[in-house]
C-alpha positions in Angstrom: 10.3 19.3 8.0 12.6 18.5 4.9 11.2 16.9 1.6 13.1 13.6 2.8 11.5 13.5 6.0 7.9 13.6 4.4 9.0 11.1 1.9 10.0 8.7 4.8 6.5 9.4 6.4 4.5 8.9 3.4 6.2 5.7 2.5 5.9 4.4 6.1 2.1 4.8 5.9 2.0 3.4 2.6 3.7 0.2 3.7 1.4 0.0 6.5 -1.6 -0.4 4.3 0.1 -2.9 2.1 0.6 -5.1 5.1 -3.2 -4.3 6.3 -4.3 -5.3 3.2 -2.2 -8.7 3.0 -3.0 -9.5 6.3 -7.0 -8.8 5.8 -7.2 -10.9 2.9 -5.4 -13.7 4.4 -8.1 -13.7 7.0 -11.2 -13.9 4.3 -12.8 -17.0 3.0 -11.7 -17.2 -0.8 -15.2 -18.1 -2.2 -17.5 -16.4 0.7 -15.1 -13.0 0.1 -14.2 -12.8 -3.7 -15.5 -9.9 -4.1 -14.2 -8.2 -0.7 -10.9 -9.7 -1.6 -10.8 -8.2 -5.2 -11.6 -4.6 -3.9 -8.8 -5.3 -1.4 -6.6 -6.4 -4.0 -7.4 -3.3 -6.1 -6.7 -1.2 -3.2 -3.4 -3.4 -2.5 -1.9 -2.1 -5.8 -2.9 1.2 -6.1 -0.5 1.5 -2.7 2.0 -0.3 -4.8 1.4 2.2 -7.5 1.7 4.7 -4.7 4.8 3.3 -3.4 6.6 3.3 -6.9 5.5 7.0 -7.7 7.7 7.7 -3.8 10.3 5.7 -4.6 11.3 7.8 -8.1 10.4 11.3 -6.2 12.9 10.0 -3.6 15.8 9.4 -5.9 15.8 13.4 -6.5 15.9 14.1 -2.6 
């Protein structure tokens, strides 16, 4: 496996838990969940932080 190809995996996971974690919150009650919905919303941008941190590695491969 080449550096790209595990970059390309990576970020494919990664996007998948982004989408998890918008679709899960659009399926929780806003006041019954808050605090479900805050943890998921934590989660949802540490994967952006994730993603970002990928993206600048991939410009050198």
């Amino acid at each position: 496996m080449v550096p790209s190809d595990i970059i390309w995996r990576l970020m494919d996971r990664l996007g998948e838990l982004q989408r998890l974690c918008d679709e899960s919150i659009r399926d929780l009650h806003p006041k019954q969940n808050a605090d479900l919905i805050s943890s998921i919303e934590e989660c949802e941008r540490l994967c952006r932080t994730q993603i970002n941190i990928m993206n600048r590695i991939a410009k050198k491969y």
